[in-house]
OpenMM code with the backbone's topology and positions (N, CA, C; nanometers):
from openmm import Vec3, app, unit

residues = "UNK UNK UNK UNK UNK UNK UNK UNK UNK UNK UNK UNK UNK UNK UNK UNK UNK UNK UNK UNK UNK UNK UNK UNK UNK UNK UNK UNK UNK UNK UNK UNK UNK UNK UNK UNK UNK UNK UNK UNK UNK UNK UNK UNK UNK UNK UNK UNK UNK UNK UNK UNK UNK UNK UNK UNK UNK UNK UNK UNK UNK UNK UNK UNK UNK UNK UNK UNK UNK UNK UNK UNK UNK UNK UNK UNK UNK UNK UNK UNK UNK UNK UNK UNK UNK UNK UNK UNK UNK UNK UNK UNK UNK UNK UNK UNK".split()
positions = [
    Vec3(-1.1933, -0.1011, -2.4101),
    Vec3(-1.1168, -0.1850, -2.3201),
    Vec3(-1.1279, -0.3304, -2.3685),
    Vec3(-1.0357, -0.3815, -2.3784),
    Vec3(-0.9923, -0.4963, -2.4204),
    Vec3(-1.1032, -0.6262, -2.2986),
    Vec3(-1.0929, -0.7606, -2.3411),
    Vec3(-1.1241, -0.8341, -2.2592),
    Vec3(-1.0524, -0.9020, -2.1540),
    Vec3(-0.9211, -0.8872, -2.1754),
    Vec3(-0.8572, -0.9065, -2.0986),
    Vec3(-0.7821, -0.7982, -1.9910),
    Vec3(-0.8293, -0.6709, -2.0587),
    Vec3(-0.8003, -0.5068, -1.9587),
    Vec3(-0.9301, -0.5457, -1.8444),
    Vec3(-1.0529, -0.5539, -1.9377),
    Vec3(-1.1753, -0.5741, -1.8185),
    Vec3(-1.1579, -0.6602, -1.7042),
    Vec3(-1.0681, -0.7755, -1.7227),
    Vec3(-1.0447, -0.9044, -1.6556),
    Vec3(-0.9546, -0.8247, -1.4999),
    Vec3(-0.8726, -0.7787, -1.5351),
    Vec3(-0.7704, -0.6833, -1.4710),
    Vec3(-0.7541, -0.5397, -1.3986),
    Vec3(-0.8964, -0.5013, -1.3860),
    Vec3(-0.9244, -0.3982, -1.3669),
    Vec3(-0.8745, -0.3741, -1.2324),
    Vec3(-0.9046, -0.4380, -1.1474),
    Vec3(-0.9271, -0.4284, -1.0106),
    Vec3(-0.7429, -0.4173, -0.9791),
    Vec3(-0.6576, -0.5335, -1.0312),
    Vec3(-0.5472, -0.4850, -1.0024),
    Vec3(-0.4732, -0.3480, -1.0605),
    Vec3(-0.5412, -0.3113, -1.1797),
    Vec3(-0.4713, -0.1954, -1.2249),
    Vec3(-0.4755, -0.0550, -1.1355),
    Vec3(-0.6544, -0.0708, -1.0701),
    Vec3(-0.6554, 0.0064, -0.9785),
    Vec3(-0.5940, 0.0516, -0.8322),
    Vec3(-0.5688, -0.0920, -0.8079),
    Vec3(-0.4440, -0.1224, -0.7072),
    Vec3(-0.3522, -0.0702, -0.7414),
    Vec3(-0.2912, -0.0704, -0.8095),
    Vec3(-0.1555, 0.0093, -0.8565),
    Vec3(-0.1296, 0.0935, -0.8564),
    Vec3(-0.2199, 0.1580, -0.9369),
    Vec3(-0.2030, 0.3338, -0.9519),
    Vec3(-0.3118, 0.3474, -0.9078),
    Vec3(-0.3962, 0.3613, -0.7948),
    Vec3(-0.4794, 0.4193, -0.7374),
    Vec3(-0.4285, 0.4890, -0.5832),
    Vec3(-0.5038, 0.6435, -0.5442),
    Vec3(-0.4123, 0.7063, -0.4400),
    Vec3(-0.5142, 0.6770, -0.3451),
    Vec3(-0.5238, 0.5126, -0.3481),
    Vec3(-0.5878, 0.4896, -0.2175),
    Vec3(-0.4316, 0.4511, -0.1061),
    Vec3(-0.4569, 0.4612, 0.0143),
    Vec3(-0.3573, 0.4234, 0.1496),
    Vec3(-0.3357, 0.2893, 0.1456),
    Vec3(-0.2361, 0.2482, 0.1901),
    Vec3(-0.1612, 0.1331, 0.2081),
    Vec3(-0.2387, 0.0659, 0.3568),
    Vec3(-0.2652, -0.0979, 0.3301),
    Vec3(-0.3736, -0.1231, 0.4145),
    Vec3(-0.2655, -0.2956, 0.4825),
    Vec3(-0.2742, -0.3061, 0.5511),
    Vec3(-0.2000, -0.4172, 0.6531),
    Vec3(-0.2470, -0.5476, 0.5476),
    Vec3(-0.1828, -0.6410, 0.5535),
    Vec3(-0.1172, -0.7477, 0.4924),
    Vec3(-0.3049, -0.8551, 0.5842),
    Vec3(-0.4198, -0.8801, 0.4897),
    Vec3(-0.4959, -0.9491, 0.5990),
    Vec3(-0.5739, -0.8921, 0.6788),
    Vec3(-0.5994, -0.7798, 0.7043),
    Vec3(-0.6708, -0.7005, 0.7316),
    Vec3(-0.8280, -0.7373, 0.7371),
    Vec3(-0.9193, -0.7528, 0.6498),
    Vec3(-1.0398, -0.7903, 0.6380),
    Vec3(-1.0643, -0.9595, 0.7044),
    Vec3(-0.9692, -0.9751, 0.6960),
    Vec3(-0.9933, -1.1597, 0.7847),
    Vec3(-1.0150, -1.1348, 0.9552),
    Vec3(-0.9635, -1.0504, 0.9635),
    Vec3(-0.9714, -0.9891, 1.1703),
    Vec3(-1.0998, -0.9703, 1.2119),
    Vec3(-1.1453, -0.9636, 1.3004),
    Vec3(-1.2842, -0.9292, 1.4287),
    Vec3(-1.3316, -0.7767, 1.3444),
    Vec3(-1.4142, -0.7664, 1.3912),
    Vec3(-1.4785, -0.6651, 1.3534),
    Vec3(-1.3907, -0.5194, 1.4071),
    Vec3(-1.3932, -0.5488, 1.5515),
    Vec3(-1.3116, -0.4383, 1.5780),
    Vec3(-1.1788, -0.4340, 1.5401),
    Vec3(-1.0806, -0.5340, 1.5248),
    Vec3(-0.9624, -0.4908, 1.5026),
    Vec3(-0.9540, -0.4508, 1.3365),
    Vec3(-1.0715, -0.4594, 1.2639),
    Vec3(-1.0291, -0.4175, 1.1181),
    Vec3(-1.0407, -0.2375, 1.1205),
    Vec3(-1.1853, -0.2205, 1.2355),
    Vec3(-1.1989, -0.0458, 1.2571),
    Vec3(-1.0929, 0.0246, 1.2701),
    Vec3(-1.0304, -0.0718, 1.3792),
    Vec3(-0.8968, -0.0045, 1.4594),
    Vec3(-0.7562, 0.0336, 1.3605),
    Vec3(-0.7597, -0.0802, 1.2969),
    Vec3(-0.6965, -0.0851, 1.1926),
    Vec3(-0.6615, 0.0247, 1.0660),
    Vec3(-0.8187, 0.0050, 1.0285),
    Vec3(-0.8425, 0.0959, 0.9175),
    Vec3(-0.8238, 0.2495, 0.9872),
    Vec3(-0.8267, 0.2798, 1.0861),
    Vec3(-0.8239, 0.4483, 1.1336),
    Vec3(-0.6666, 0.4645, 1.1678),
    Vec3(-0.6087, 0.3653, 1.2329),
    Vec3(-0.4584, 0.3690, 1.1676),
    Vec3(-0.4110, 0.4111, 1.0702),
    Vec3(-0.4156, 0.2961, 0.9725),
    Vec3(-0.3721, 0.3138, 0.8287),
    Vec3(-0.4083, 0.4530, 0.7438),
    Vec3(-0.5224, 0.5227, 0.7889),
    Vec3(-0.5720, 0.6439, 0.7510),
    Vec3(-0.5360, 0.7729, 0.8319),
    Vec3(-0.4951, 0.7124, 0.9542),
    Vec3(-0.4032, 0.8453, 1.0280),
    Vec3(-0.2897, 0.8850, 0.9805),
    Vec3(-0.2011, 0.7199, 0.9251),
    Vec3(-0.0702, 0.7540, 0.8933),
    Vec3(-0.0387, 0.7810, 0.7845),
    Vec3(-0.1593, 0.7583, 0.6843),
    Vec3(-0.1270, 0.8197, 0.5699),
    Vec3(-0.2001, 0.9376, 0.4551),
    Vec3(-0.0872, 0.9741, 0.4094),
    Vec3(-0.0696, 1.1219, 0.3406),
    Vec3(-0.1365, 1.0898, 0.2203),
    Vec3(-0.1838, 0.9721, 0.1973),
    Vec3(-0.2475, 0.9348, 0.0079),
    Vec3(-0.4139, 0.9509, 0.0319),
    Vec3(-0.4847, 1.0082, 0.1240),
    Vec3(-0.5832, 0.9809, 0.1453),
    Vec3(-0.6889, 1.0995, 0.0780),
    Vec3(-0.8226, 1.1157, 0.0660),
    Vec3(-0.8867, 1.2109, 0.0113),
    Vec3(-0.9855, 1.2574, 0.0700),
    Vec3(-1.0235, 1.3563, 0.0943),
    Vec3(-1.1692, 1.3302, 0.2142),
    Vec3(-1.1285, 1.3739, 0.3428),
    Vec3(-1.2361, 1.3622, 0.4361),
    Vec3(-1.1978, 1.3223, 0.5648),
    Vec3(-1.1015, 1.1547, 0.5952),
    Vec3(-1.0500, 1.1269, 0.6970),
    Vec3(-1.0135, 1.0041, 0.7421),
    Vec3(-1.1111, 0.9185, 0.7403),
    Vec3(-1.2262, 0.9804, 0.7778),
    Vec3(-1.3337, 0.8253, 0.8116),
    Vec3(-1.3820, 0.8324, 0.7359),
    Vec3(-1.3913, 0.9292, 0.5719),
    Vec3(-1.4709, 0.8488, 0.4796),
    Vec3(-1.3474, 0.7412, 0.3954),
    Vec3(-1.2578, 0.8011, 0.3523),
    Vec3(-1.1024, 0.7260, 0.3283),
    Vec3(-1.1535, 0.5703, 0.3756),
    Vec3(-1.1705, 0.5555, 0.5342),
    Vec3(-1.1773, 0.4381, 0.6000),
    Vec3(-1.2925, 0.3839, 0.5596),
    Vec3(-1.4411, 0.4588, 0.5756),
    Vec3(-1.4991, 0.3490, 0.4842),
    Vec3(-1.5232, 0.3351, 0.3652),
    Vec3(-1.4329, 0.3688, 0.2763),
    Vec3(-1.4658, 0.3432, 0.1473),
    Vec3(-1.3795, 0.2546, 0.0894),
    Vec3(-1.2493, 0.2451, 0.2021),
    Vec3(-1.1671, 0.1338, 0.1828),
    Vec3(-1.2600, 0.0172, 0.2325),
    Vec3(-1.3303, 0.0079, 0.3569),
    Vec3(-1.4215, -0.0982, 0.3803),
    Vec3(-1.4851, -0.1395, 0.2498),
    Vec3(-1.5678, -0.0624, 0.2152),
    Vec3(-1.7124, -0.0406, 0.1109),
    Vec3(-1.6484, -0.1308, -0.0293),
    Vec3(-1.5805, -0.0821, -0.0041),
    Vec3(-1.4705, -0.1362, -0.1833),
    Vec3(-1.4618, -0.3059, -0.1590),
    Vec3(-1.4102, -0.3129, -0.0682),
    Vec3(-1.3612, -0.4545, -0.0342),
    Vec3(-1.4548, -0.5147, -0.0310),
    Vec3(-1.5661, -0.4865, 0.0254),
    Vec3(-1.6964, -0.6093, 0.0449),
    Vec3(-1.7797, -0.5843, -0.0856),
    Vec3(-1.7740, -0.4611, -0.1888),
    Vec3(-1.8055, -0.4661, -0.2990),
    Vec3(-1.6923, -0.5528, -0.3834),
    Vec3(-1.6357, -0.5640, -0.3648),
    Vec3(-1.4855, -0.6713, -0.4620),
    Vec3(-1.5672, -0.8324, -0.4598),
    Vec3(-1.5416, -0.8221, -0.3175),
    Vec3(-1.5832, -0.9959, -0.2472),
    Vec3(-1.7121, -1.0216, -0.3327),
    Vec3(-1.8229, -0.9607, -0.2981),
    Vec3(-1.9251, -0.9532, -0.3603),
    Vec3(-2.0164, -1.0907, -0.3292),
    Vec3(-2.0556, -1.1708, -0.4536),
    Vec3(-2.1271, -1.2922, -0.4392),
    Vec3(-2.0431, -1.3847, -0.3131),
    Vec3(-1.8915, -1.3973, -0.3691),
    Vec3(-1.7769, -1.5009, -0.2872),
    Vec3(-1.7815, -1.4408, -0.1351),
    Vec3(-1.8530, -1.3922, -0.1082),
    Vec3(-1.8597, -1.3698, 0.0533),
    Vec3(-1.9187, -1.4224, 0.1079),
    Vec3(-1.9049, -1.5010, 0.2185),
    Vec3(-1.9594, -1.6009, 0.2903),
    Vec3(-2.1036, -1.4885, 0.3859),
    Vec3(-2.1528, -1.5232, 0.4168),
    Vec3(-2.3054, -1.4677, 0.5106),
    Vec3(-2.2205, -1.4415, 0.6235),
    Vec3(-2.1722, -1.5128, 0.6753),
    Vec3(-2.1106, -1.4698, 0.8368),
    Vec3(-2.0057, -1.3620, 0.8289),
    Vec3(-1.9233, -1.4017, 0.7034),
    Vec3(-1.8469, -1.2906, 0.6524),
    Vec3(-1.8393, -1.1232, 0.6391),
    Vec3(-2.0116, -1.1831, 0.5324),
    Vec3(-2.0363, -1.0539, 0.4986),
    Vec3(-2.1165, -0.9801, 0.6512),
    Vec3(-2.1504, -1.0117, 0.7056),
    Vec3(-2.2035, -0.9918, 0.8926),
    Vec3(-2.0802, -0.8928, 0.9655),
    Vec3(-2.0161, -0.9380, 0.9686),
    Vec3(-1.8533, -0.9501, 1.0336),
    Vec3(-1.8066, -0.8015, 0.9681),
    Vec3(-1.7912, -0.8079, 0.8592),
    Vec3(-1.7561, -0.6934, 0.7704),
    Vec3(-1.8847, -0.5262, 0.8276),
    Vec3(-1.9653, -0.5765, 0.7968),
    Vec3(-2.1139, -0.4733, 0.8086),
    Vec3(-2.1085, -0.4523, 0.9531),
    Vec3(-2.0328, -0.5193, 1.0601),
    Vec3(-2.0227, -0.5010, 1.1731),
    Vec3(-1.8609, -0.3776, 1.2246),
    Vec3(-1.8361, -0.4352, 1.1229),
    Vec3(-1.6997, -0.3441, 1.1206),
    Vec3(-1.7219, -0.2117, 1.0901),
    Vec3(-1.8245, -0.1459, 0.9923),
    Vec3(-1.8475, -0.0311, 1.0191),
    Vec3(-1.9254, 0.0173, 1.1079),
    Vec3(-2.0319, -0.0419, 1.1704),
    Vec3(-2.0838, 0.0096, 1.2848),
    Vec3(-1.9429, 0.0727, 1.4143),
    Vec3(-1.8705, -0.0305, 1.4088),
    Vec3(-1.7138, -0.0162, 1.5039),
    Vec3(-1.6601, 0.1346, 1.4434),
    Vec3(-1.6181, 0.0858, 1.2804),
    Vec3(-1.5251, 0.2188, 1.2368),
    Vec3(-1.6339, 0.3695, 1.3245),
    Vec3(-1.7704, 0.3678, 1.2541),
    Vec3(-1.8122, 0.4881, 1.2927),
    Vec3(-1.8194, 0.5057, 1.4644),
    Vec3(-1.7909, 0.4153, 1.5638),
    Vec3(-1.7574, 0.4344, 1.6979),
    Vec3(-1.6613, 0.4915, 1.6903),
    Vec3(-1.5127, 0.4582, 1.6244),
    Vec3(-1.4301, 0.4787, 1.7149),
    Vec3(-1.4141, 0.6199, 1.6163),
    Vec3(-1.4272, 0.6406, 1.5255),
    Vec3(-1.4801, 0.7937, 1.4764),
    Vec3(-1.5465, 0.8857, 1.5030),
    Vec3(-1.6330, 0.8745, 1.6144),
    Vec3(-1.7178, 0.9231, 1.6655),
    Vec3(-1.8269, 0.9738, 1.5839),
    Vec3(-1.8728, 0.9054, 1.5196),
    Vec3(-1.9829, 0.9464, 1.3730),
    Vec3(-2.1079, 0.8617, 1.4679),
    Vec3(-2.1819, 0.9408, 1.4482),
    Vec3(-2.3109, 0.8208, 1.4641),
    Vec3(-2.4261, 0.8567, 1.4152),
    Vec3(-2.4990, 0.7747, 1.3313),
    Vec3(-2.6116, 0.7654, 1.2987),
    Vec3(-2.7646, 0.8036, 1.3311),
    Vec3(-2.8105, 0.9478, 1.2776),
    Vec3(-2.9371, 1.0100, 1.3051),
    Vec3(-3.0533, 0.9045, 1.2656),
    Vec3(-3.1409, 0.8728, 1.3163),
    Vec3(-3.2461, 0.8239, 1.3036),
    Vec3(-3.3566, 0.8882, 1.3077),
] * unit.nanometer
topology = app.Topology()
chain = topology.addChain("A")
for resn in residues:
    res = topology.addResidue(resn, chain)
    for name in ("N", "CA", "C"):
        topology.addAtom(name, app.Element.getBySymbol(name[0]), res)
């Protein structure tokens, strides 16, 4: 891979990747409206792999792995709060 393929990766994957089509802004919203969101976007669509709620968080998981360092602390809070939400309104919850 070239140095400038490496540079580009992330959009190539965008492209041709059979991940679901995700709302315009999405990750900037409340914690809950990104859950709400994301189980939408994964109800209505047919490109998905998995169950729905892993689909949903791995579309989360990806994104705050993208952001990475450039994520603000409150940000990255906000986000990590959003899956506690997704797995509510999924009804998943966490054995301890």
């Amino acid at each position: 891979m070239t140095k400038k393929a490496k540079k580009y990766w992330v959009k190539h994957v965008q492209k041709t990747s059979f991940a679901m089509d995700l709302p315009e802004g999405i990750f900037t919203r409340s914690s809950k409206e990104i859950a709400k969101e994301l189980k939408q976007a994964v109800l209505e669509s047919n490109r998905t792999k998995g169950t729905k709620f892993q689909s949903a968080m791995s579309m989360l998981n990806y994104y705050i792995n993208r952001a990475g360092k450039n994520l603000e602390p409150k940000d990255k809070a906000r986000l990590e709060k959003a899956k506690v939400e997704l797995r509510k309104i999924f009804g998943k919850t966490i054995k301890i």
